[in-house]
C-alpha positions as CSV (number, residue, x, y, z in Angstrom):
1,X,0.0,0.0,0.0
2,X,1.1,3.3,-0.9
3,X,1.8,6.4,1.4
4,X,-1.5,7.7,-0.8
5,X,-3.8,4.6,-0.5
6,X,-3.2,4.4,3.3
7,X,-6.6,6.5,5.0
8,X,-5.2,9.5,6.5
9,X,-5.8,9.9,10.0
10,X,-6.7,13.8,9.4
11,X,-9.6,13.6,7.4
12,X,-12.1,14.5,10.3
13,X,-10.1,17.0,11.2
14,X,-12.2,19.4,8.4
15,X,-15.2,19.1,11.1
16,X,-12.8,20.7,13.4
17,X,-12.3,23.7,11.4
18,X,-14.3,27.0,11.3
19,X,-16.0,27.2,7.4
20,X,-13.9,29.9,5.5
21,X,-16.0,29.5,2.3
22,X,-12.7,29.1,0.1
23,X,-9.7,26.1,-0.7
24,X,-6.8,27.6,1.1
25,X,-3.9,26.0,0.0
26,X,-1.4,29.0,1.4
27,X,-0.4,26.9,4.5
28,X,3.2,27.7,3.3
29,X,2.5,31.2,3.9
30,X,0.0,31.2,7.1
31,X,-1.9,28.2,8.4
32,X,-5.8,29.0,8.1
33,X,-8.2,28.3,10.0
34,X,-6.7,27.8,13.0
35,X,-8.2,24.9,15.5
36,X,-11.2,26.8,17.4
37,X,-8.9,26.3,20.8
38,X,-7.0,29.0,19.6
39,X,-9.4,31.1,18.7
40,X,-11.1,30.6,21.8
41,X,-8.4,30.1,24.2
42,X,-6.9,33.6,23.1
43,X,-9.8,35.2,23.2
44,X,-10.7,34.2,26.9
45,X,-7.4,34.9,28.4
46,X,-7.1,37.9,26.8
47,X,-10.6,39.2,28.3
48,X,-9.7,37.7,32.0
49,X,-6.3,38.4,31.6
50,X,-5.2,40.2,29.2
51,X,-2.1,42.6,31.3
52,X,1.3,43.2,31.6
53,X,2.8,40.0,32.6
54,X,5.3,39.6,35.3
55,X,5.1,43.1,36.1
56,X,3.5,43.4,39.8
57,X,2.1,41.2,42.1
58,X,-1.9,41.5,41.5
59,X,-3.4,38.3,40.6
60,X,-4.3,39.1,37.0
61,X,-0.3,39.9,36.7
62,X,0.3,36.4,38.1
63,X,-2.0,34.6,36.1
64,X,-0.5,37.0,32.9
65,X,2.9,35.6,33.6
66,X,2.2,32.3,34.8
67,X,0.6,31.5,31.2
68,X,4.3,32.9,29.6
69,X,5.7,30.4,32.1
70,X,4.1,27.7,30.9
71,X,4.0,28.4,27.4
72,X,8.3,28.5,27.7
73,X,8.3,25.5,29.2
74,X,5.8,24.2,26.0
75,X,7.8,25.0,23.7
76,X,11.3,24.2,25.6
77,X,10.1,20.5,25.8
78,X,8.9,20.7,22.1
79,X,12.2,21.6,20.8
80,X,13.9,19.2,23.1
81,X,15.1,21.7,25.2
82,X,16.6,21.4,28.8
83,X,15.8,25.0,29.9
84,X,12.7,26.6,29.5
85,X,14.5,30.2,30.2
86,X,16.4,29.7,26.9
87,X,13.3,29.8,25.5
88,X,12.8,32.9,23.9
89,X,9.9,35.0,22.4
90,X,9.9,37.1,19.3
91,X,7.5,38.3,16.5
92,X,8.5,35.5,14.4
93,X,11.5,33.7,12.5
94,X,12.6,36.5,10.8
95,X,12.9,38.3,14.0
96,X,14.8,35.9,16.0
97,X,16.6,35.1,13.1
98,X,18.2,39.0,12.7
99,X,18.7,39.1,16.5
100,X,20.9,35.5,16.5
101,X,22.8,36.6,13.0
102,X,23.4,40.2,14.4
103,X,24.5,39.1,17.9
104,X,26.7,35.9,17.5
105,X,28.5,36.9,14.1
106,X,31.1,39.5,13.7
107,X,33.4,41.1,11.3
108,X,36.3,38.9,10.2
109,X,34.0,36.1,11.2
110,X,33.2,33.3,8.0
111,X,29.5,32.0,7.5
112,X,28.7,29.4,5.7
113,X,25.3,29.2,4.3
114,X,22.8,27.6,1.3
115,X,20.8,28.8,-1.7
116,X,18.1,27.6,0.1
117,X,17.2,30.7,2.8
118,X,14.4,32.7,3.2
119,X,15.2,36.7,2.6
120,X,15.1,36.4,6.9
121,X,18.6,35.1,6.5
122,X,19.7,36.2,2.9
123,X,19.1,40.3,3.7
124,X,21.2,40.4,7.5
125,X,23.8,38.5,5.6
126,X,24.0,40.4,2.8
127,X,24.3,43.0,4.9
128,X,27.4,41.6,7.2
129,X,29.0,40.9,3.5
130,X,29.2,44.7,3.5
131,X,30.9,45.1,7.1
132,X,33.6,42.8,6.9
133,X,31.8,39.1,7.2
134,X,32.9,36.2,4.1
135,X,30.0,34.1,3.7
136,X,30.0,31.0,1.4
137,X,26.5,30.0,0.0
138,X,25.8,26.4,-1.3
139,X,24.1,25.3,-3.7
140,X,21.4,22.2,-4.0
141,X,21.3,19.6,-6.6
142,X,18.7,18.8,-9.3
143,X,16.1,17.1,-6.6
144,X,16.4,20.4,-4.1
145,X,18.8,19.1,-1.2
146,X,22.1,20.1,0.0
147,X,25.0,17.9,0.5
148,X,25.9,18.1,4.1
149,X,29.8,17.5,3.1
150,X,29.4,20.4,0.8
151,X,28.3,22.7,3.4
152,X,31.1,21.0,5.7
153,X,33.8,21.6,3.1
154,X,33.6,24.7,2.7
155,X,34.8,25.6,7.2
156,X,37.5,27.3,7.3
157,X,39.7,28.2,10.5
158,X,37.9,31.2,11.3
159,X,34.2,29.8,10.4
160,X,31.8,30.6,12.9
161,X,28.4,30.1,12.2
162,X,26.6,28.0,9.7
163,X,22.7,29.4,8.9
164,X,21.0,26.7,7.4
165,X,17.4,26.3,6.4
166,X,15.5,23.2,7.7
167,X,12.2,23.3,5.1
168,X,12.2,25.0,1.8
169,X,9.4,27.0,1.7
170,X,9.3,26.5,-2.2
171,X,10.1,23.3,-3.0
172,X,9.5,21.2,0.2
173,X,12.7,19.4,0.8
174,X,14.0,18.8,4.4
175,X,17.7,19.3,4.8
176,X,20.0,17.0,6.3
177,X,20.6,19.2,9.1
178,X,21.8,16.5,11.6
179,X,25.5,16.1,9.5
180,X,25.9,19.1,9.7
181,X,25.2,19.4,12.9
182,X,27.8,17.1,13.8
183,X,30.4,18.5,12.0
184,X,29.8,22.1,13.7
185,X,29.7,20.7,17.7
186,X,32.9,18.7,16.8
187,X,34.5,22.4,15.5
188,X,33.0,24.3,18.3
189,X,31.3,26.1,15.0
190,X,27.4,27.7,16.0
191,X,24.5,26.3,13.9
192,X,21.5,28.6,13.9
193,X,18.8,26.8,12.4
194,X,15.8,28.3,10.8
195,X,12.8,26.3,11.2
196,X,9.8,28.7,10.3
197,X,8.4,25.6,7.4
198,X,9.3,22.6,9.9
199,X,8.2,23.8,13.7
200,X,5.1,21.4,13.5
201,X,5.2,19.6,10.6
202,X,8.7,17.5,11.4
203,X,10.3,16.7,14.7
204,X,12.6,19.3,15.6
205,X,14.9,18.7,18.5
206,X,18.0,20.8,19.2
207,X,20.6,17.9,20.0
208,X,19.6,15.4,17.2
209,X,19.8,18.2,15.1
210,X,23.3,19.8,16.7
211,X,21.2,23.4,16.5
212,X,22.5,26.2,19.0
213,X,19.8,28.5,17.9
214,X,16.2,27.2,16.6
215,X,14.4,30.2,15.4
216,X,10.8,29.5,14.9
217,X,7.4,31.3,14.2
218,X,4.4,30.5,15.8
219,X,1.9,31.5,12.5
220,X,2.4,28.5,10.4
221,X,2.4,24.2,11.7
222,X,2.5,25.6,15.4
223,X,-0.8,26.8,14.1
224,X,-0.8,30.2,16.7
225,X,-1.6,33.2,15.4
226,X,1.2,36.2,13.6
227,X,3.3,38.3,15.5
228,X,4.5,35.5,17.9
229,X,7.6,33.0,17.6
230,X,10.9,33.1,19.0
231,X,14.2,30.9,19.6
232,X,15.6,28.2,21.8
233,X,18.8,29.0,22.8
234,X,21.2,26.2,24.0
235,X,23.2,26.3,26.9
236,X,26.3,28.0,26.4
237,X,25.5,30.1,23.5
238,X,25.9,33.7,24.6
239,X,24.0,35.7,21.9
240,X,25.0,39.6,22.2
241,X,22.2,41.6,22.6
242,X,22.0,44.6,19.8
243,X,18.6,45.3,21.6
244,X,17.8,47.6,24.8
245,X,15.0,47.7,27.1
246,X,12.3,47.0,29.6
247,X,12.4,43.6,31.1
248,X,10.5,44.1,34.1
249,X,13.2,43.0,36.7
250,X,16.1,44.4,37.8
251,X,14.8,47.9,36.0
252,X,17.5,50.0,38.2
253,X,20.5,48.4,36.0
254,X,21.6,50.9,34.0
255,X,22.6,47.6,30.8
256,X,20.3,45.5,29.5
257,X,19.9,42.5,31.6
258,X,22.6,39.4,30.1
259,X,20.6,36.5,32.0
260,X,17.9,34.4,29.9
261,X,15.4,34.9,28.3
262,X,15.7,38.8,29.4
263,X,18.9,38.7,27.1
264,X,16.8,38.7,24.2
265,X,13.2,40.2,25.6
266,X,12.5,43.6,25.2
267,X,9.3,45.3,26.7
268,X,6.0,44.3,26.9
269,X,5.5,40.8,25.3
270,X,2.5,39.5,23.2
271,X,0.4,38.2,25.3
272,X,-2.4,37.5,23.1
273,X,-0.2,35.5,20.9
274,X,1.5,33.7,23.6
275,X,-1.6,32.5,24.2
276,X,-2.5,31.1,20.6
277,X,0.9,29.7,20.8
278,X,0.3,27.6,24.0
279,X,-3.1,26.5,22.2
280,X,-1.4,26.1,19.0
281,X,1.4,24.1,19.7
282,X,-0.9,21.9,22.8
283,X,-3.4,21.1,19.6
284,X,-0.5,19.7,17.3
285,X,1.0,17.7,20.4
286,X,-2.9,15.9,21.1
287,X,-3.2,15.2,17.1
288,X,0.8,14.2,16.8
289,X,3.0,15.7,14.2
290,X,3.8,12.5,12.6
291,X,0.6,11.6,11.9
292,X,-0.4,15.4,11.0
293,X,2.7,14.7,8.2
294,X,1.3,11.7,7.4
295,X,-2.2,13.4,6.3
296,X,-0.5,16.4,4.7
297,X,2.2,14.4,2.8
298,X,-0.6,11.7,1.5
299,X,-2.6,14.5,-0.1
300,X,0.6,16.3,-1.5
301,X,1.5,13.0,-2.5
302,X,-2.0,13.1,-4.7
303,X,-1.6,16.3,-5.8
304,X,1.4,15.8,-7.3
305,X,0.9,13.1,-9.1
306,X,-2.2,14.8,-10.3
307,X,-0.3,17.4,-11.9
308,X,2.5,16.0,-13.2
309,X,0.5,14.5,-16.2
310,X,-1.1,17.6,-17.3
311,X,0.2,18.9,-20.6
312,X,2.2,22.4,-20.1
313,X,2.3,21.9,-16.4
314,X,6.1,22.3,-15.1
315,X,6.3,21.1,-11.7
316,X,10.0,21.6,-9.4
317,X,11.7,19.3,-7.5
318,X,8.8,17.5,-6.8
319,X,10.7,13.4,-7.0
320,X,10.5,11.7,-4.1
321,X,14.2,10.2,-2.6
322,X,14.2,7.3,-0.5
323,X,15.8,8.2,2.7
324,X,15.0,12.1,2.8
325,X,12.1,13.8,4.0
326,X,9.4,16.4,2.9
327,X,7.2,18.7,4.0
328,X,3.8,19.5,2.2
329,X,4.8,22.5,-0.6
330,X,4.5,22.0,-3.9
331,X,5.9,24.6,-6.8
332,X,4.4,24.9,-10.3
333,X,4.0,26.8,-13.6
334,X,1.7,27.1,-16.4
335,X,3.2,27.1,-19.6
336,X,2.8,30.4,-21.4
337,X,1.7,31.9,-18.0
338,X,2.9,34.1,-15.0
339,X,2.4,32.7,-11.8
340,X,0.8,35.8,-10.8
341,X,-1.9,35.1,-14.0
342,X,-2.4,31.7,-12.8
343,X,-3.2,32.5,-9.0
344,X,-5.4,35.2,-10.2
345,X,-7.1,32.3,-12.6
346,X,-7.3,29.5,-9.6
347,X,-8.6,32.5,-7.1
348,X,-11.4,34.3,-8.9
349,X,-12.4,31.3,-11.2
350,X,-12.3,28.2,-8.7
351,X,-12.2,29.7,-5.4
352,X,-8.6,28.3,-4.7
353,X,-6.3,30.2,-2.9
354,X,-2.5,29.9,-3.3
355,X,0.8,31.6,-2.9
356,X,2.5,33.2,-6.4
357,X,5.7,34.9,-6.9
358,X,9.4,34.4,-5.6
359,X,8.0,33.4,-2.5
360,X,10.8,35.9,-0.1
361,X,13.4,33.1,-1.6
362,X,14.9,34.6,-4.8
363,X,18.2,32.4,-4.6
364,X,15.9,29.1,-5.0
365,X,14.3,30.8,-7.9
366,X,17.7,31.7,-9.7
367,X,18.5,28.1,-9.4
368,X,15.0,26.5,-10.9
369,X,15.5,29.3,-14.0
370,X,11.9,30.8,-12.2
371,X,13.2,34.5,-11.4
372,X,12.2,34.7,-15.3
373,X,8.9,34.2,-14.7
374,X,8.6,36.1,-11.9
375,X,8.3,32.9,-9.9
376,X,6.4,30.1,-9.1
377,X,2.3,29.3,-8.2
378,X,2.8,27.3,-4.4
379,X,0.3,25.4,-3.1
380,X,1.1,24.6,0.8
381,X,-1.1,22.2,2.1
382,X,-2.0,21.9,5.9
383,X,-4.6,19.7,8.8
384,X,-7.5,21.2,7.5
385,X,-7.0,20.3,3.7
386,X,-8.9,16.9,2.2
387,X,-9.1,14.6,-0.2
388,X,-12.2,16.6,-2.1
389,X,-9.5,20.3,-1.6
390,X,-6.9,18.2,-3.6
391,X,-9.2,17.3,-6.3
392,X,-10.5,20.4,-7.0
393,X,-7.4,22.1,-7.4
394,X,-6.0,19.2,-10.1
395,X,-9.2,19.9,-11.8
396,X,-8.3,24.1,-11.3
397,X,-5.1,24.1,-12.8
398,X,-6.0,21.2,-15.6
399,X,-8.8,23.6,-17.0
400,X,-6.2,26.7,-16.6
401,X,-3.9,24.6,-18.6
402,X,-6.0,23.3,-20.9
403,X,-7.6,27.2,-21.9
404,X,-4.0,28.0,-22.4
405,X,-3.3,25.5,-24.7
406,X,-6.3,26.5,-26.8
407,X,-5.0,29.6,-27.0
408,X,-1.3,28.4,-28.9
């Protein structure tokens, strides 16, 4: 039996969801709807709640901060953590990722890096290239991995950091992160890992995967809401903070505070979307995130091979290697179309809505010859998808492909 053929656990899981009245296959982007515990659970503790946590000693304060508490310790054990005060939160991966790049590399420091990376990770290194940092960037092969020893070849004596996406957010391929892992604890080299596509959908564990920093975001397979996400941060990692502010202890020191998580903190934190976070992530732990994979990669699985037949349809990197993993993203183009024209098609003509464009990852587009086209239509499947979502988007894009072929 076939990853396909097997029933997916998930498919009740659409009863669970509020009715949005439209396909969404943009979970690459944002996971929608969210489970109604997180619509609920946020909207409850914000109303009995909802102020500044940690700050004085009134009950609401105590029940404010005892939620952020909890939620650290969530999330510490999630990512395999062993303290939940390394556990810190930001407005997402792209913020934890600039705070971790900024305050562990310097100039005359050497980064190694991929093709692979979100503009999160592309733009502050781009930037360090300009004030004195080397960074290597490597490339992936035909099917859309990196080879580890590639990435490992390239250290050099004064290599400090490797930044290395888990997930492609374009093509769907999970990086051998563990190697190189490895190779950077035996070198005493960091690895700040960005796991904005896996958090949720893959395990994640800091020592399997030799990560110093995970930088996460709780608005995708966490399935919280925006604005909230964060880091672990293992032991012994002293990030430098390039931030100042309030922490709400110790406010007569005149420097920011260098203990965890306060090192990375500043001011009043998102409370609201701490909240969706705790819900979020406590919803994926019930269901499981293998079997949640399991239902996602069965209906990519479908979807894929529901394309791939479909005269002028171009789909990228989309085999499947024994041995490596996933996630639920699939990339495509019409022939003769933009991606833009063909998400405008799939949106106003069959109710489908998908991602289009370079996706925030030009250097993935370079390398599939897409930057030409001005990019790629994404579909990102997520829980709430079924069997009957799949089907209708196959039949979306075979009528877009067959009205373009009229037209030759």
């Amino acid at each position: 039996m076939t990853l396909a053929e097997q029933p997916s656990p998930f498919l009740k899981l659409d009863e669970e969801a509020p009715h949005i009245g439209i396909i969404y296959l943009d979970n690459g982007a944002t996971s929608f709807p969210k489970p109604e515990l997180v619509y609920s659970f946020m909207d409850s503790s914000y109303r009995n709640y909802g102020v500044n946590p940690g700050r004085s000693g009134f009950d609401l304060c105590l029940e404010a901060g005892n939620l952020v508490v909890e939620t650290r310790k969530l999330l510490c054990h999630f990512f395999g953590g062993t303290d939940p005060n390394r556990l810190v939160f930001g407005y997402n991966s792209t913020d934890a990722l600039n705070l971790a790049i900024f305050g562990l590399i310097k100039p005359g420091d050497h980064v190694v890096t991929t093709h692979m990376e979100h503009n999160a990770t592309l733009r502050p290194l781009w930037k360090l290239e300009h004030e004195g940092v080397a960074v290597d960037w490597v490339d992936f092969d035909a099917q859309g991995w990196v080879d580890p020893q590639d990435i490992i070849r390239r250290f050099r004596k004064n290599t400090t950091t490797v930044v290395m996406n888990h997930g492609s957010n374009v093509i769907g391929t999970v990086q051998d992160v563990a190697m190189v892992g490895k190779a950077c604890r035996d070198r005493g080299i960091h690895l700040i890992l960005d796991a904005s596509q896996t958090a949720g959908m893959v395990p994640v564990k800091a020592d399997d995967l030799g990560a110093d920093v995970i930088c996460f975001t709780g608005h995708k397979s966490l399935m919280g809401p925006m604005g909230i996400g964060g880091m672990y941060v293992r032991e012994g990692v002293g990030i430098t903070h390039t931030r100042a502010g309030g922490t709400g202890v110790k406010s007569a020191q005149r420097n920011h505070l260098d203990e965890y998580p306060y090192r990375m903190e500043y001011g009043t934190p998102n409370l609201p979307g701490i909240a969706g976070l705790n819900a979020g992530v406590k919803w994926v732990e019930r269901h499981g995130v293998d079997a949640i994979h399991h239902h996602e990669m069965a209906l990519w699985k479908r979807l894929r091979d529901g394309l791939r037949p479909i005269d002028g349809i171009t789909l990228y990197c989309a085999d499947e290697v024994p041995g490596k993993e996933r996630i639920s993203v699939l990339s495509f183009n019409v022939d003769g179309l933009e991606a833009m024209d063909t998400g405008t098609m799939l949106d106003v003509d069959y109710n489908i809505a998908c991602r289009t464009g370079l996706h925030c990852t030009p250097m993935v587009h370079e390398h599939l010859g897409t930057d030409k086209l001005h990019g790629a239509v994404r579909f990102g499947i997520g829980p709430f998808n079924t069997e009957a979502h799949i089907e209708a988007a196959i039949l979306g894009v075979q009528e877009i492909a067959r009205m373009q072929r009229k037209k030759k």
